[in-house]
C-alpha positions as CSV (number, residue, x, y, z in Angstrom):
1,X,-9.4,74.9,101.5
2,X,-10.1,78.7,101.5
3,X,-8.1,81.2,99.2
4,X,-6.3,83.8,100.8
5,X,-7.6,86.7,101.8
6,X,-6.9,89.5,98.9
7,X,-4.5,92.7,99.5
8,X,-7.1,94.5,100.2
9,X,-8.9,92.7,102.6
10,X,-5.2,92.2,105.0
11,X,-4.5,96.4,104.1
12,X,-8.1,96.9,105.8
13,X,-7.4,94.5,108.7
14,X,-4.2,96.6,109.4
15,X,-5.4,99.5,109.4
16,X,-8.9,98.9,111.3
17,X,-6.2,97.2,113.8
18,X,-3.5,100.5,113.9
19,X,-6.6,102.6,114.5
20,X,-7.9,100.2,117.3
21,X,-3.7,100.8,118.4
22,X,-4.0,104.3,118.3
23,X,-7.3,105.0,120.2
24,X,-6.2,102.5,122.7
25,X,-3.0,105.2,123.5
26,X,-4.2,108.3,125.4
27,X,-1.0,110.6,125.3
28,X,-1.3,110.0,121.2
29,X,-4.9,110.3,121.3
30,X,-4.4,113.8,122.8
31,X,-1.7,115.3,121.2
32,X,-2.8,114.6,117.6
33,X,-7.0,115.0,117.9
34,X,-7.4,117.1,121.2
35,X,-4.7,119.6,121.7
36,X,-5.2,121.0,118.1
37,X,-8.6,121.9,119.6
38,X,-7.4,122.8,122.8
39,X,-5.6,125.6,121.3
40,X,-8.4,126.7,118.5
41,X,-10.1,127.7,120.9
42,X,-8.1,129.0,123.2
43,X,-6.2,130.8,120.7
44,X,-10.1,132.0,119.6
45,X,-10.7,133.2,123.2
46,X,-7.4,135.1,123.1
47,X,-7.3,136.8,120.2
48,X,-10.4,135.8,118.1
49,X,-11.9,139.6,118.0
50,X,-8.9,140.5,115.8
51,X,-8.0,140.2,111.9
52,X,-5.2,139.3,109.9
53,X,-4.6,140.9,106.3
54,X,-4.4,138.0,103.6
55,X,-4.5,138.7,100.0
56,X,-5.6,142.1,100.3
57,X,-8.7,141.5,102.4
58,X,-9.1,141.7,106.1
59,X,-9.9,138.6,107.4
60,X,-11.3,137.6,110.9
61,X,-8.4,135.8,112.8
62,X,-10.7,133.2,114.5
63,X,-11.0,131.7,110.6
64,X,-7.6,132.0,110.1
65,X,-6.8,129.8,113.0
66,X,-9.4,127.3,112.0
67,X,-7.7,126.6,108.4
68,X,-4.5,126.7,109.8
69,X,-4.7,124.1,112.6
70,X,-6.7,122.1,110.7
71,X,-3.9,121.6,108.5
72,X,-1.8,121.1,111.6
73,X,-3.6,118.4,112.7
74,X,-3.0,116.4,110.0
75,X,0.5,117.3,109.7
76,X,0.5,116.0,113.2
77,X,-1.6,112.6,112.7
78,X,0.9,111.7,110.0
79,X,4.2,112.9,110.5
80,X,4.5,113.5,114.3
81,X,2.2,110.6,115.1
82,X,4.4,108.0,112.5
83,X,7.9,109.4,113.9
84,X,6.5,108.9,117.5
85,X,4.9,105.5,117.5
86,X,7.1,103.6,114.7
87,X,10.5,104.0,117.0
88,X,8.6,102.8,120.1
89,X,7.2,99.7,118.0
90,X,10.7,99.1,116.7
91,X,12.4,99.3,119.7
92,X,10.1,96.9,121.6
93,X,10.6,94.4,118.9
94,X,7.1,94.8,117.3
95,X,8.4,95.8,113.9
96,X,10.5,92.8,113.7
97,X,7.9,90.2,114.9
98,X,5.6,91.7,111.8
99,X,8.0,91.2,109.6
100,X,8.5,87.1,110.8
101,X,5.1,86.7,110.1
102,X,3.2,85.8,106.6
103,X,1.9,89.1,106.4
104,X,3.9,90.7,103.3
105,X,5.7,93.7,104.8
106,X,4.5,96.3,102.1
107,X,0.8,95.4,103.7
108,X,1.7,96.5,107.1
109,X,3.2,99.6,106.4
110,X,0.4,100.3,104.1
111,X,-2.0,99.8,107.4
112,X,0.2,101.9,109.3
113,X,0.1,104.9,106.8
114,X,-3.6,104.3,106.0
115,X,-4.4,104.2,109.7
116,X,-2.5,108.0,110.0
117,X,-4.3,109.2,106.9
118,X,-7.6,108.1,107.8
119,X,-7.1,109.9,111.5
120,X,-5.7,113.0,109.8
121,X,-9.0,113.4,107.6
122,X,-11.3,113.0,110.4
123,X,-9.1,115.2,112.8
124,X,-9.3,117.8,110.1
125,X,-13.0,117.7,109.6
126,X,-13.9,118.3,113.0
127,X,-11.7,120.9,112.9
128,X,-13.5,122.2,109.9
129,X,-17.0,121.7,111.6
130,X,-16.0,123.6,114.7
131,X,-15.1,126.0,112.6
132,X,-18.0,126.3,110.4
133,X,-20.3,125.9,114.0
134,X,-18.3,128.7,116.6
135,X,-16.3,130.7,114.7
136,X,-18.0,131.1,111.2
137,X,-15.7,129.7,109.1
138,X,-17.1,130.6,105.2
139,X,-17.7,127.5,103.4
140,X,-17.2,128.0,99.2
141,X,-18.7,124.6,98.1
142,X,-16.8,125.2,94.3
143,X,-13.7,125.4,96.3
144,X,-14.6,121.8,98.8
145,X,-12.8,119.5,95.5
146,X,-9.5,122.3,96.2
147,X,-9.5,121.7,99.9
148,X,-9.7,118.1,99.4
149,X,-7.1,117.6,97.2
150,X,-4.7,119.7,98.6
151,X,-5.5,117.8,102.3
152,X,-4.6,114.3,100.4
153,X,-1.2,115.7,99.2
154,X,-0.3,117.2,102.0
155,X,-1.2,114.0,104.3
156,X,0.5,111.9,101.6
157,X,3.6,113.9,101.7
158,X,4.1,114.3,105.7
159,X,3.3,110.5,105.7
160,X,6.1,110.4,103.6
161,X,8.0,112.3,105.4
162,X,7.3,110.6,109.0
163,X,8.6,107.4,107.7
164,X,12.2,109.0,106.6
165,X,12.5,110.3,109.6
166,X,11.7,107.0,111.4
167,X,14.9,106.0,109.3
168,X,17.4,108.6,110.6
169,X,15.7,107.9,114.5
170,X,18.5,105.8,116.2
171,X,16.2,105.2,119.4
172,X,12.8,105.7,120.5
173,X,13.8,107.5,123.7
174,X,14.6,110.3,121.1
175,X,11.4,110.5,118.5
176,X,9.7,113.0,120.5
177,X,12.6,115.4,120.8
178,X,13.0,114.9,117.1
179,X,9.7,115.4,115.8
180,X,9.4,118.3,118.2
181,X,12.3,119.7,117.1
182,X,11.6,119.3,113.4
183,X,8.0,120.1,113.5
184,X,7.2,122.9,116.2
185,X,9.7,125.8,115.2
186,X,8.1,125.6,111.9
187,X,4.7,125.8,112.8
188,X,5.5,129.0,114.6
189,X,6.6,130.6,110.9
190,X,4.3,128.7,109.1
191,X,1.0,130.4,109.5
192,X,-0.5,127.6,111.7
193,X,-0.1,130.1,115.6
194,X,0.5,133.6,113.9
195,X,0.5,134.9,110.6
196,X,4.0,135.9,109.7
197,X,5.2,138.5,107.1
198,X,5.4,137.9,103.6
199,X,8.8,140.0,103.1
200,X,10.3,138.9,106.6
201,X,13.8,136.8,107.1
202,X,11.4,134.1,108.7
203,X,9.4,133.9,106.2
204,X,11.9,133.2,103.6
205,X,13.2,130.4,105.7
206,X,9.6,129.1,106.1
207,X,9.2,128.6,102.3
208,X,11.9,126.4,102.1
209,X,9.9,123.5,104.0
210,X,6.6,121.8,103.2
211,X,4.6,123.1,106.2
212,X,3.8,126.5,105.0
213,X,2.8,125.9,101.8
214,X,0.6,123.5,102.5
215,X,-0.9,125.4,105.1
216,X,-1.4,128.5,103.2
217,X,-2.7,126.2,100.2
218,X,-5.1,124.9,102.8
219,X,-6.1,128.2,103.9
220,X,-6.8,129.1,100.6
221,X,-9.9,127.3,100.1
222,X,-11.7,128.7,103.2
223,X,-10.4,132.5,102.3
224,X,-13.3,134.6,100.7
225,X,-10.3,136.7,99.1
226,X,-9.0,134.3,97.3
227,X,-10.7,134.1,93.9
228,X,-11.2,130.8,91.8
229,X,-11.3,127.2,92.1
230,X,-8.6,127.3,95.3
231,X,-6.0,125.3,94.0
232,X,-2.8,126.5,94.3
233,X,-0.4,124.2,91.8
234,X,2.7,125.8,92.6
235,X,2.4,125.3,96.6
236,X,1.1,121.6,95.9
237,X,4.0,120.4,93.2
238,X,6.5,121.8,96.3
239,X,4.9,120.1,99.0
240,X,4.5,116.7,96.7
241,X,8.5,117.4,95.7
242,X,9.1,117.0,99.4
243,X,7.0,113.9,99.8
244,X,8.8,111.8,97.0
245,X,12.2,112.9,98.6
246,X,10.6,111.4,102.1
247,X,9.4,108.2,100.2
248,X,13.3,107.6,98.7
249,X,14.5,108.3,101.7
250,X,12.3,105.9,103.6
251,X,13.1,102.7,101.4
252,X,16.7,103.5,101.2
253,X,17.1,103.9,104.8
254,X,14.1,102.3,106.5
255,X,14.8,99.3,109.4
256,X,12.9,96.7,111.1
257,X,15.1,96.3,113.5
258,X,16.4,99.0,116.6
259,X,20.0,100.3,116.0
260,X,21.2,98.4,118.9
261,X,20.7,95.0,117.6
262,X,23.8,95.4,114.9
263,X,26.5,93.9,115.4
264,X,29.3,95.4,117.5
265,X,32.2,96.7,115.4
266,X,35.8,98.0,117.0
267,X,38.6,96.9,119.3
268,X,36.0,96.3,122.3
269,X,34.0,94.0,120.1
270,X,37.0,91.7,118.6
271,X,38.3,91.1,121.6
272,X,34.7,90.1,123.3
273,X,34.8,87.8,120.3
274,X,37.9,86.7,120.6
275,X,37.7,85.5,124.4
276,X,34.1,83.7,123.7
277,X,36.1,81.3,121.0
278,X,38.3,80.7,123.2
């Protein structure tokens, strides 16, 4: 009789099978990999003759737009794409029909969240490489280990941060309204759309959540004005703080199964019971 197949081998089939899930789902396809490039280079055509003062340097707009929603896009594959497609999948009964199964449940969700980092990385680099190709996006190979590590945390951490808001979604009908409403005002005072001002009230309240730091962090390794190796440990360990705080309050609050499927509590649902025993 053959041995089982290894960790390993049943996290790869999940996540060649979420990606063959997500690719197979146009509306998902499009607002995680397209639209970011939809509005680079619409954004480009709009304003991309302009330049945005960073670090004391004049920097053309057109690459500040390319770091920026490059970093978006895989805020998007992880965290908007996990708090969309998880409540749908629990809802339908998916989730719970996974867990009945062999498969241990640690390996699924590890296919799930593989799947989303794997499609934030390539979503980023193509950003990058339009970039690079149409809008001359400076490349500083010393700074390349910088950009990479600083595009793992902040994928691990919005991963993170997808899955505890999953736990706090009561239905799927409402995800997107959620992840909309958590994700899209920030972006606007997060550097992603316009760059904001450092002393402004917005500003402040950007630097409380993980999206601008990362996305300045980000940023950082593609800025010619910023001098060194282009890590920035300060915005990382923040953005990492935020992750583990997603990650507790996924396994603390995380379910397999839709809201509605608990049992009914209150007067309604003892005297239901009591007229089916009797």
């Amino acid at each position: 009789m053959a041995g089982y197949p290894s960790d390993a081998s049943l996290i790869a089939l999940q996540v060649k099978y979420q990606l063959a899930y997500f690719f197979r789902i146009p509306v998902a396809l499009f607002f995680t990999l397209i639209l970011p490039i939809v509005m680079l280079v619409l954004f480009n055509a709009l304003f991309g003759d302009n330049t945005v003062t960073i670090d004391g340097g004049e920097w053309p707009i057109r690459q500040f737009y390319t770091g920026g929603l490059a970093a978006y896009t895989a805020v998007s594959a992880t965290y908007s794409n996990i708090g969309n497609m998880v409540p749908i999948r629990r809802d339908e009964g998916i989730l719970k029909r996974w867990r009945s199964t062999p498969l241990p449940t640690w390996t699924y969700l590890s296919g799930l969240i593989g799947a989303s980092v794997i499609i934030a990385f390539a979503g980023t680099i193509l950003m990058l490489v339009m970039g690079v190709a149409l809008y001359d996006l400076s490349i500083e190979w010393h700074k390349m280990p910088a950009a990479f590590v600083t595009l793992l945390v902040g994928v691990a951490a919005f991963a993170a941060l997808g899955m505890a808001l999953v736990s706090v979604i009561k239905s799927a009908s409402s995800s997107a309204a959620v992840v909309n409403a958590t994700i899209l005002p920030l972006a606007f005072i997060s550097d992603v759309f316009v760059a904001t001002d450092d002393d402004g009230f917005l500003n402040t309240i950007a630097n409380l959540f993980p999206l601008k730091p990362f996305v300045n962090a980000f940023q950082g390794c593609f800025n010619p004005f910023v001098q060194g190796s282009g890590f920035d440990a300060p915005k990382l360990a923040f953005v990492a703080a935020w992750g583990v705080a997603g990650a507790l309050v996924a396994v603390k609050r995380f379910t397999w199964e839709p809201s509605g499927a608990a049992p009914r509590r209150g007067r309604r649902a003892r005297q239901a019971a009591a007229e089916a025993n009797a």
